[in-house]
Each structure stands twice: as structure tokens, then as C-alpha cells.
N, C-alpha and C positions, 0 to 999 in steps of 0.2 A: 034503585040502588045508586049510591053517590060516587063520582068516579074518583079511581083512585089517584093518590096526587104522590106524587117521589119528589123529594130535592136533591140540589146536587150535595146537600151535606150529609144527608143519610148515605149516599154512595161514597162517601168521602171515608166515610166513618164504615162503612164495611168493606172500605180497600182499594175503590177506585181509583187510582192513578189522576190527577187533575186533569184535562183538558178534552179533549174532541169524543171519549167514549162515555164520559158521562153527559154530554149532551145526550149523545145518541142514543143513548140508554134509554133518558128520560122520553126521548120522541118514541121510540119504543112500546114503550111500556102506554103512552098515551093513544098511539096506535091499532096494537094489537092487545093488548092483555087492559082497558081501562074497567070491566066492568069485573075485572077478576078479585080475589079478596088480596090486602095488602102484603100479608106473611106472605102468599103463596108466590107472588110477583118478588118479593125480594130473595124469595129460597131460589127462584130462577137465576136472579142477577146474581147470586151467590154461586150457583152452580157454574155462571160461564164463566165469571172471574177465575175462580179455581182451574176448572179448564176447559180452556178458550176453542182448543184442539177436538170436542167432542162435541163440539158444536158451530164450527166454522160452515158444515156444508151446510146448517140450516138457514132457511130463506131469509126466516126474519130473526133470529139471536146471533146469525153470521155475520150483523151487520155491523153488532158491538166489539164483535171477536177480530173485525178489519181494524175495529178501528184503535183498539187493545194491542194488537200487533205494527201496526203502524206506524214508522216512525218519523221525525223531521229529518231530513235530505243533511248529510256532513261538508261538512269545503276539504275533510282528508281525501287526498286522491283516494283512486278507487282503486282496491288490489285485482287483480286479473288470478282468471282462474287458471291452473293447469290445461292445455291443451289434450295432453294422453292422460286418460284416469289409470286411476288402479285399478288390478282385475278385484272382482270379489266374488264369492259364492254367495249364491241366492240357492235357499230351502224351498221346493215347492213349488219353482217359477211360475207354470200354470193355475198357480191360484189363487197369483198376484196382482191385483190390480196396477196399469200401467201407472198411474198418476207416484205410487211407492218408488217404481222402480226408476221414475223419472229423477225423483227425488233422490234416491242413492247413486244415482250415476252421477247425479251434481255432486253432490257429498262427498265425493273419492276421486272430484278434480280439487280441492280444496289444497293450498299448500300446504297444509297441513299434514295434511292425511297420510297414511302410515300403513294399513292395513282395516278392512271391512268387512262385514258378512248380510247378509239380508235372511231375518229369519219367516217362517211359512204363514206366520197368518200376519204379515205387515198389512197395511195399509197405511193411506197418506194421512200425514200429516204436516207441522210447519216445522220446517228446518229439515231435521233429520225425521224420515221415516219412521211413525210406529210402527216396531220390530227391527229396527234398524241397529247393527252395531258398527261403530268408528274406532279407530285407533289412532289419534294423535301425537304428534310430538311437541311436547312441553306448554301443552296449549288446552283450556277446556271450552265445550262449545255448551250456552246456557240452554240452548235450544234445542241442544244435543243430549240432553239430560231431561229435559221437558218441564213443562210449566209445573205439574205435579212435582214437586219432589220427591223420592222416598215414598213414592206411590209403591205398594208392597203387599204379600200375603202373608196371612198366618193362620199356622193350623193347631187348635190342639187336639186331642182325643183325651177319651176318660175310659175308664175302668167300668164300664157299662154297656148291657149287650144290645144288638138291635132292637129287642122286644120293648127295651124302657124309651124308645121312642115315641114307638104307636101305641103305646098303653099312656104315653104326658104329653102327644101332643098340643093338647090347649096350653099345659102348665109351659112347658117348652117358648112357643109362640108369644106368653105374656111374659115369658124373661126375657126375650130379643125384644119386647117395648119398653120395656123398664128400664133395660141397660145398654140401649143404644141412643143414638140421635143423629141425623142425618141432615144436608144440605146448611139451611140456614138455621136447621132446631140446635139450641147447646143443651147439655146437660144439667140439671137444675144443680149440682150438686158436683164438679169438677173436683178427681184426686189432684192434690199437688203431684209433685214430681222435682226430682233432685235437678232432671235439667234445666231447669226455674235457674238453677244457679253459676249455670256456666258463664264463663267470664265473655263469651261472643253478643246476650244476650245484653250487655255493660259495653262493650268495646267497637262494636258494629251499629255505626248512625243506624242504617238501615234496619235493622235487628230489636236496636233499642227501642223503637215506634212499636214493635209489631206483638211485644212481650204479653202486656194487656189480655189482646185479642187470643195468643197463641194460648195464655191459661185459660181462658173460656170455652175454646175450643179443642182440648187436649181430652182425648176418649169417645169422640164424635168422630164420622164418619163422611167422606162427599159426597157429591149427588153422580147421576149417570148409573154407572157401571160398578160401583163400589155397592156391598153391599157384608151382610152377616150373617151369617148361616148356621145351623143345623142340620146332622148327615151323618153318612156312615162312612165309617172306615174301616176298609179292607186291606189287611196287610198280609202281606202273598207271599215274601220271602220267610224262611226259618229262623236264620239270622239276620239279624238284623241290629239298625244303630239304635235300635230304641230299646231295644233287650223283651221284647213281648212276643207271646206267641202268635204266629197266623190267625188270622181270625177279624172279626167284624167289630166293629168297635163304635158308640158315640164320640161324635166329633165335631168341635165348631171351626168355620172357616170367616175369614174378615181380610176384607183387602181394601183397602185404604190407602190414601196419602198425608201429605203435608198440611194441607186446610190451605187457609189463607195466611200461615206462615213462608211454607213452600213458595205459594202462587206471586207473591210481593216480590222475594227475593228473585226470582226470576224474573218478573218484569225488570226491575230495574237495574240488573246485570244484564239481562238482554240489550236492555236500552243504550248501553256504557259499552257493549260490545258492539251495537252497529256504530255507536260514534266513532270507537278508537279503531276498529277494521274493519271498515265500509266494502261490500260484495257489488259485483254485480248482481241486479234486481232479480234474478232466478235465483239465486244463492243467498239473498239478505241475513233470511234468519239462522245461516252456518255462520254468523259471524263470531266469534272466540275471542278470550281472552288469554294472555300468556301469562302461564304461570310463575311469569322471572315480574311480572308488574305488580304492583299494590293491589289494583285492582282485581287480577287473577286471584291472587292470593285470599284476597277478600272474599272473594266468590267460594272458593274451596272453604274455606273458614263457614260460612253460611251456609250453603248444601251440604257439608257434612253435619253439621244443627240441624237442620231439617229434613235430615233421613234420619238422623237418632230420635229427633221430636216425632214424625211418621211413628218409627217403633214403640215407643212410647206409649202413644194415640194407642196401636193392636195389642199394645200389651194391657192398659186399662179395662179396656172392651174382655178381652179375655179373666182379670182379675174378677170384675164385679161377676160376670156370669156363672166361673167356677163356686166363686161366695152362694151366687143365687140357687145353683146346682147343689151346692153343700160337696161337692168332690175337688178331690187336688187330680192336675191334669198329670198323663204317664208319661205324655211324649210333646215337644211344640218343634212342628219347622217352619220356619220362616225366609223370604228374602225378598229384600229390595228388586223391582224393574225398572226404575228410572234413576237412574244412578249414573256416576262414572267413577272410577278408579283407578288406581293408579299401579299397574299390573305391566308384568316383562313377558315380552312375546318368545317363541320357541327358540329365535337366535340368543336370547339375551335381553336383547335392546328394552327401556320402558318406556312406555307408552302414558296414557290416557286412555283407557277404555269407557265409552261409551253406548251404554245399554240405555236405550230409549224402546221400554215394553218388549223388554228382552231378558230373560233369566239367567243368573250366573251360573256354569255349567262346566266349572273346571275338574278335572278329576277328583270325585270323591263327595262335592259336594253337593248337598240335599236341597230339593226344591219345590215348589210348588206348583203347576201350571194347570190352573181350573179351565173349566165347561163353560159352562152356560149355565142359567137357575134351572136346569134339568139333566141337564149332560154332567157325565162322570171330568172331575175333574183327578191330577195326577200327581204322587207322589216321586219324583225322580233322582237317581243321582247321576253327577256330569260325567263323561267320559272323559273330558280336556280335549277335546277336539280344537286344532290349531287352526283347523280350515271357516271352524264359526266364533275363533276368538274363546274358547269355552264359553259359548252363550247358546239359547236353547227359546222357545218360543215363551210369549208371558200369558199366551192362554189359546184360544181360538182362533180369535181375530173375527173383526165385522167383516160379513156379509152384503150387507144393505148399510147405508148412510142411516144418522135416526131419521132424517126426515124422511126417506124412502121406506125405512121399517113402520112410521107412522101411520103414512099413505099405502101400504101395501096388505098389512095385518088387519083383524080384528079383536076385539075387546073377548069377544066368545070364543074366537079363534084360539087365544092364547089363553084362557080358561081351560077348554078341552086339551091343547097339549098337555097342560098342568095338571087336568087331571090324571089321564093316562098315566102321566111319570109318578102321580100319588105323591104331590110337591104343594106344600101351602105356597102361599104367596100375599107378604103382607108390604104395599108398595110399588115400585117399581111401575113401567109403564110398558108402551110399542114400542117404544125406542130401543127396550131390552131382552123383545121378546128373542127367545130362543132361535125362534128362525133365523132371525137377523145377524146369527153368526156363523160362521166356517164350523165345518165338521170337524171335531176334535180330534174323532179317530184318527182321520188322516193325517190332520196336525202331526199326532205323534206317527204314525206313518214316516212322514216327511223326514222327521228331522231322530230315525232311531239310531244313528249313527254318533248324537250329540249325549243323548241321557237313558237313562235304564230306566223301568215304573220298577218299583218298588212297593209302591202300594196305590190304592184310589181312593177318592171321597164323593160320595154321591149327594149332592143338595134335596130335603125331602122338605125345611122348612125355612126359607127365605124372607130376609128384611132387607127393604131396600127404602130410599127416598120414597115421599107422597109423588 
């Protein structure tokens, strides 16, 4: 077999940023992956571009994701951080990994910073803690928001009862291959979309590059943790927002981000944030933008494109499937976890909320927070709880590192789970085996104080990345 060869213009051309991470790529890939086939080696490099964060503790893709985050040294003085932090509430302390909690205690010396919560299945990441929520003033952090943008769930259900599951599952399973596409796969056959036409996509250097790519990629899906599903839904209340009775219901789930629209704009507001507010090196990647500069402004301008292009993406995905179904769905909720907004805390005052894999959980409103490809995932509404910002967990939360899920499971291992739960499984790897994440129940446990279940969704037939 002939070994495989990468340039640095094909990485250029799917998103790389110029300098030291496409070398590094390339040694890489020459390294580890040379005798692998070429898609499959490029759906990787696609996978950590998008996010770098799911893949920093592995051995050898963490070496791209340094260097991806890295940036050249500023001559701005360097701002000093708060001495006293703020207090904040953490959900779950016990089931926090320190490395998180390292990370939010930096987080909430920031002068910025306003008010915070740490939700139960955090774990670390760069900048701000996944699960982590921030309150700012007049300032957003890109880092704090996460390289995903509008990373997000959506759920619909249909007018069909459990039985029309296990009686199509084949038929089922070729409609999640037909009408998805994941990692570096596009769609042969991309819908337009009206936000083709917004004036950000004309008006934003950075934006206007990324157009192209963003219609090719508009109804596809990333790699990791993202994936499409097939399942049931349980809806437990009488009344309810959806006007349907109790009962079990077909339901598709998809959680997704931004692609490599998202991922761009982040890098390079990232980058523009450690120029113009240089951190001490424990704090780098909290560096922020104010929202009184061009720049801020700018950034808000583009992550709000890029959580409506996100919805966009789960709302194609759900169009063609309901077409493939031949049914109109009864019910859809949906919401952003990588987000920030622009929301007034219980005195008044307005903030910047920052939900990095954190669910908006303000009174009344409806949300999503799934499992695992086995585990029941949850229909919730927020309480408005003051003490977590109204925010709420964005799922489970790992467990194990992929790399440690890689090295610790087996191939048969995680078959026989799936069996058990009676869970297809078309995709996906160790990295996302079940194991490898927190106990759901407890999740909700932890944090019943923040959101209500109102209903559940059980994963029975999953699409995920090769």
C-alpha cells in the first residue's frame, strides 16, 4: 500500500489556519496514520479542526490541537488577574474532575467576571470549562463560547407508536444513511437556505472566505460526539407545551454544531483576543473581546451566523428525514450549548452569559439534555435558577478521556452493551462508548433544583461518524 501524502494546501483548503499546525499535521499524519486510507486521514484532520477541545488529551491529535491553540507572544502589557475570585456554585462537586475546577476558579478571577456556576458533568477544557457558565460585563470570551459554535440539540417526534420502530428498523437505519453525513462526508445534494443571504456573509472579511465551504457543509453533521438518532419518546406530563397526550412516541434526536463555519470564526477571534487582552499563561485562552470595539462587535455579528447556520444544519437533517418518513413532525425542541447571550441577572444589571456545554434553563424554557448512545436522554423545563445563571447540564459529561476510553474498552465490549440496551449502532467508535461517560441519572440528580423532566428520549438506532 502507497503511503499517504497530505499538502499543506489541501489543509489550507479545509480550514487550516497557515503556520505551525499544518506542519504539524502533516508530520503527523506521516507518522501515525501513513498507511491509513486518505478520506479517512482527512475526516480526522477535519474532526480536530472543528474541535480541538475533544481531542487535546490525545497523545498524538493533541499535538495539532497545541498547536491550533497557540499563539505568538503580544508586546500589550499583560493584564493581571483578580486576586479574590468570585464565589460560584458548582453542581455535583464530587464528580468533578479537578483539572474543571481549576479552570473555573481562573475563570472568576477574570476582571471581567460578573457572576458564575459550574454545571455536574463539566470537565476540562480550554479557556472556560466544558459545563462551565460565566457572566460578564460588556465583554465576550471566544473561548468562552467554544470553538463549536451553536453546537446544539434537536429533537422531533412523529405521530407514530413504538411498535413502528421494531417492525422498520432496517428501513429506519437506511434513512439515517441517506440523510446524514458526518466528519469530512458532505452531502451530495446540499438544500439552499435563506441564510446564504444574510448581509454578515458580504460584510465580514472573515465570513466572506468561509461561504463556499459553509453551503457544502449545511445539513451535515461533526465528528466525536455528535451524532443522529432514532428513539422513543416518552412524554409524562398531561399538559403539556406540545398539546399531546402521555405516551410513547417516534423521535429523532441530532446534536450538532457549526462545521467549519463555527470553527474558523473562532480561531481567529480567538487569535485577535489574545493580541488585544493578553492573560497571564494560566488564563490565555479567557482572553475577551469588548463589546464597545469593532472587533467585539464583529465577533458577536459572526457567532450569532453561526448558531443560526448550527440550526439550520439540525433543521435540514430533520427536513429530509421527515420527507424520507413521509410524516410531518408534532413537536421540535431545540437549544444551543455553546453559546453566549446577552441576558440581566436577578438585580437587573446585563451581563454576557456564557454557556460553554451548558443548557439554557431560564424559567419556562424547554430543553434538551441527552445520555449516551444507550442512556435515556431528557426533556426539561428551567426553573430560572439565579444561583446557576438559569443554566442546566448539556448532557452527561465524560468519564474517561477518548484516549483512556480507547485504551480501556473493547470492540465486543461495547457490542454487548448495545446489545442489551437493543441500540443499533451505525459508526461511532471507543472513544464514545457509553462507558466513557457520567451517569445521567445522577446528572439529573445533581442539578433537580435547575430544570423539571418533562419527558425522555431513548436512543434505539444511532448514526454517528466512521
Amino acid at each position: 500500500m502507497a503511503k499517504i501524502k497530505i499538502s499543506g494546501k489541501e489543509l489550507i483548503k479545509l480550514g487550516y489556519p497557515e503556520g505551525r499546525a499544518i506542519g504539524m499535521a502533516i508530520n503527523v499524519v506521516h507518522q501515525h496514520f501513513k498507511k491509513e486510507k486518505k478520506e479517512k486521514v482527512m475526516a480526522i484532520l477535519q474532526a480536530v479542526l472543528e474541535n480541538p477541545e475533544g481531542y487535546a488529551d490525545d497523545e498524538v491529535l493533541g499535538r495539532i490541537v497545541y498547536e491550533l491553540v497557540e499563539q505568538t507572544p503580544t508586546q500589550i502589557p499583560e493584564i493581571p488577574l483578580n486576586l479574590t475570585p468570585k464565589n460560584y456554585k458548582t453542581y455535583g462537586l464530587d464528580a468533578i474532575e479537578k483539572g474543571a475546577i481549576d479552570q473555573m476558579d481562573i475563570a472568576v478571577r477574570l476582571p471581567i467576571a460578573v457572576e458564575a456556576a459550574l454545571m455536574p458533568d463539566a470537565h476540562q477544557g480550554y479557556g472556560l470549562p466544558i459545563g462551565g457558565v460565566l457572566a460578564t460585563e460588556n465583554a465576550v470570551i471566544p473561548y468562552g463560547v467554544g470553538v463549536d459554535i451553536g453546537c446544539r440539540m434537536c429533537l422531533t417526534f412523529y405521530d407514530l407508536k413504538p411498535d413502528y420502530l421494531e417492525k422498520n428498523r432496517t428501513k429506519l437505519g437506511q434513512i439515517l444513511h441517506e440523510n446524514t453525513a458526518f466528519g469530512y462526508q458532505e452531502l451530495k445534494k446540499p438544500m439552499d437556505d435563506a441564510i446564504f443571504e444574510r448581509p454578515e456573509f458580504q460584510e465580514l472579511a472573515v465570513v466572506k472566505l468561509l461561504k463556499d465551504k459553509a453551503f457544502r457543509q449545511i445539513g451535515s453533521s461533526g465528528s466525536g460526539n455528535h451524532f443522529v438518532e432514532f428513539g422513543l419518546v416518552e412524554i409524562l406530563e398531561p399538559q403539556n407545551e406540545f398539546g399531546v397526550l402521555p405516551g410513547s412516541y417516534l423521535a429523532l434526536l441530532s446534536h450538532s454544531g457549526s462545521r467549519g463555519l463555527g470553527a474558523n470564526i473562532a480561531d481567529h477571534y480567538t487569535k485577535l483576543a489574545i493580541k488585544n487582552t493578553p492573560l497571564p499563561k494560566e488564563a490565555k485562552h479567557l482572553a475577551w473581546l469588548g463589546l464597545d470595539t469593532e472587533a467585539g462587535q464583529e465577533y458577536w455579528l459572526a457567532m450569532t451566523l453561526a448558531g443560526d447556520y448550527a440550526s439550520a444544519c439540525h433543521h435540514h437533517i430533520h427536513q429530509r428525514i421527515a420527507k424520507a418518513l413521509g410524516e410531518q413532525q408534532l413537536a421540535m425542541v431545540e437549544n444551543h450549548h455553546n453559546f453566549a447571550w446577552k441576558e440581566q441577572l436577578a438585580d437587573g444589571r446585563e451581563v454576557i452569559v456564557h454557556r460553554k456545554g451548558a443548557t439554557p434553563a431560564g424559567k419556562g424554557v424547554l430543553g434538551v439534555i441527552p445520555g449516551s448512545m444507550v442512556h435515556p436522554g431528557y426533556i426539561v423545563r428551567g426553573k430560572g435558577s439565579p444561583l446557576s445563571i438559569n443554566s442546566a447540564s448539556h448532557g452527561a459529561g465524560r468519564l474517561f478521556s477518548r484516549t483512556k476510553a480507547r485504551n480501556s474498552f473493547t470492540a465486543s465490549e461495547l457490542k454487548k452493551v448495545l446489545k442489551s440496551h437493543g441500540v443499533d449502532l451505525f459508526g461511532g467508535g471507543l472513544d464514545e462508548a457509553p462507558m466513557a461517560y457520567k451517569d445521567i441519572k445522577k446528572v439529573m440528580d445533581f442539578q433537580k433544583d435547575l430544570v423539571e423532566v418533562i419527558g425522555t428520549f431513548t436512543p434505539k438506532i444511532v448514526r454517528m461518524d466512521e
